[in-house]
Residue, then its C-alpha position, 0 to 999 in steps of 0.5 A: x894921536x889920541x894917547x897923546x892928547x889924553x896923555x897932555x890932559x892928564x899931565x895938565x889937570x896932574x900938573x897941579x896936585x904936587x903944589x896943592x900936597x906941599x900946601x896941604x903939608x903946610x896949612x896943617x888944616x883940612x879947612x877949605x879942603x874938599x873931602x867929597x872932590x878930593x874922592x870924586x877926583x880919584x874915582x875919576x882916575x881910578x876909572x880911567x886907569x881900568x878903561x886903559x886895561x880893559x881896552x884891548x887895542x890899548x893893551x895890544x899896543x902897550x909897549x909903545x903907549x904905557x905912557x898914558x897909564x903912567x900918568x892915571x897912576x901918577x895923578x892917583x898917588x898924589x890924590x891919594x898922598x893929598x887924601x892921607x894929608x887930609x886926613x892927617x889935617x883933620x886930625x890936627x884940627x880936632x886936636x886944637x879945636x880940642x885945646 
């Protein structure tokens, strides 16, 4: 039961970042991003991820429980596909700050 409740907070706290990479893709601009809680947020997830591995019952079980590290590993990407839009972002800022 547990697996299942942390599986629905991961799924709710990942439900945002597809919205919030396509908004990053659009504004061209890091202003109003966070580079601290963009890293914070995939520190988080990346320590999640490794307290799944490094839980034997976990693992002893992880056939019928990958799910819940599927979705640690999911959320990482689009953090990390946001952080690489940020930096892209900054980049063009630079540019036109520049012009």
């Amino acid at each position: 039961m547990s697996e299942i409740l942390e599986t629905i907070m991961i799924v709710s706290f990942g439900a945002s970042w597809p919205m919030n990479l396509l908004n990053s893709y659009k504004a061209r601009t890091a202003k109003g991003k966070s580079l601290g809680f963009l890293c914070l947020v995939e520190f988080g997830y990346m320590v999640g991820a490794v307290s799944k591995l490094t839980d034997a019952a976990y693992m002893a079980q992880f056939s019928s429980k990958w799910y819940v590290l599927f979705f640690y590993v999911l959320n990482l990407l689009m953090v990390g596909a946001d952080l690489l839009l940020y930096a892209r972002n900054k980049k063009l800022d630079k540019l036109a700050a520049a012009k």
